[in-house]
Each structure stands twice: as C-alpha cells, then as structure tokens.
C-alpha positions as CSV (number, residue, x, y, z in Angstrom):
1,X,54.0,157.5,104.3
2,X,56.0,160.3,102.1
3,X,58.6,159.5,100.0
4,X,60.5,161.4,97.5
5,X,61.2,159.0,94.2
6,X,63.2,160.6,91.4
7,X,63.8,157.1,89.8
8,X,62.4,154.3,88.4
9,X,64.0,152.5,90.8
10,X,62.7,154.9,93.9
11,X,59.2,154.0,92.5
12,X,60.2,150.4,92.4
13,X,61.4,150.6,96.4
14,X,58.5,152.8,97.6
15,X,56.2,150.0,96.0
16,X,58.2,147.5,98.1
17,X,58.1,149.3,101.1
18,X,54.3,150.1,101.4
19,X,53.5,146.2,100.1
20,X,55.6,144.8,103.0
21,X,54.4,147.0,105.4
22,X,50.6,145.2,104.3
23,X,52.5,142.5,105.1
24,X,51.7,140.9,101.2
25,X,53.5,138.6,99.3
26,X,54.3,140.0,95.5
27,X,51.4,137.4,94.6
28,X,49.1,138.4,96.8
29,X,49.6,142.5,95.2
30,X,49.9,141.0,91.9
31,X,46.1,139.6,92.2
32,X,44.6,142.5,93.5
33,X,46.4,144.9,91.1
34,X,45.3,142.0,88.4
35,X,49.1,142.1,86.9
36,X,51.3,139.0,87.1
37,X,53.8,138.4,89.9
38,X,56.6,138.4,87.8
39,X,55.5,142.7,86.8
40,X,55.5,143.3,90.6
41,X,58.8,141.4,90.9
42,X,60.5,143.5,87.8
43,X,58.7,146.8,88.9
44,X,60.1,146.3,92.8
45,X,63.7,145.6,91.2
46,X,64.0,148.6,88.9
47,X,60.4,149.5,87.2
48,X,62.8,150.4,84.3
49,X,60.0,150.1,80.9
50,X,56.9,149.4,83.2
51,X,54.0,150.5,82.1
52,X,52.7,153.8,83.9
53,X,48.8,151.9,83.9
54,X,50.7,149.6,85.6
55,X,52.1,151.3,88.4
56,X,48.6,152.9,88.6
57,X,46.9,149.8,89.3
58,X,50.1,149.1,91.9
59,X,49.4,152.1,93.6
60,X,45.8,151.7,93.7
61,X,45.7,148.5,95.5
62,X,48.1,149.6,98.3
63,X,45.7,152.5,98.7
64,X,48.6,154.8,97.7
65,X,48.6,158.1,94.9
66,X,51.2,160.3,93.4
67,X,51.3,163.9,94.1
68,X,53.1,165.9,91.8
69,X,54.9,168.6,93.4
70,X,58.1,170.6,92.4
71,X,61.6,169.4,93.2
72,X,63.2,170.0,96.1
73,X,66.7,172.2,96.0
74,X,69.2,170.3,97.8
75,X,72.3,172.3,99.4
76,X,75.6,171.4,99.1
77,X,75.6,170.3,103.0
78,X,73.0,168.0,102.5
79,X,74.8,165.7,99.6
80,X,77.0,164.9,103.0
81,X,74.0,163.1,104.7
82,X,73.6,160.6,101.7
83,X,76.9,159.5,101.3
C-alpha cells in the first residue's frame, strides 16, 4: 500500500483506508493504538491539530510507517488526470 499524502487530510484518508482494509471499526484501532475513538474519528475526518505521537501510535497499530522522500514534480498534463 503506497500513497502520497501532502495533507492533513491525505493522512487522515490513508489512515481510513488501511483501517478498513483490517476490516476494524474506529474502536477497535482506537484500543490498540490506546487513543480514544473519537481521535481516530477526528484524525480520519481531517487530522487538522492531531498530535504527531498520535498518528505514530495510528500507524503502528496498522503495521504501517512513513517514509520521507522528496516531492514528486507534477507536469502540467498530469493536473488533467485529477480534475
């Protein structure tokens, strides 16, 4: 699973995404990250002022890790395929 999140709200989907596909609830992430339901619920929805420990934790318990790489250069024919 590789995915390119720019945004808060990329992280918030990408969390989402790879939770579903565990096939758990927010709860179920929420206990084994040891945050509350209602962080995974705000952090899925825009992550906007979540604490980066928390994400962290997130990303540990979906088995998941950031790599840090530089940004890709988009060409102008590629802005066509997102809108």
């Amino acid at each position: 699973m590789d995915q390119i999140a720019r945004t808060t709200q990329d992280i918030g989907h990408v969390l989402r995404q790879a939770r579903k596909a565990k096939g758990l609830t927010q709860s179920e992430l929420a206990h084994r990250a040891g945050v509350w339901q209602r962080t995974v619920s705000n952090i899925e929805t825009s992550a906007s002022g979540a604490k980066v420990d928390t994400i962290f934790d997130l990303l540990a318990a979906l088995d998941l890790e950031i790599h840090i790489v530089p940004r890709s250069k988009m060409k102008p024919d590629d802005l066509e395929d997102i809108f």
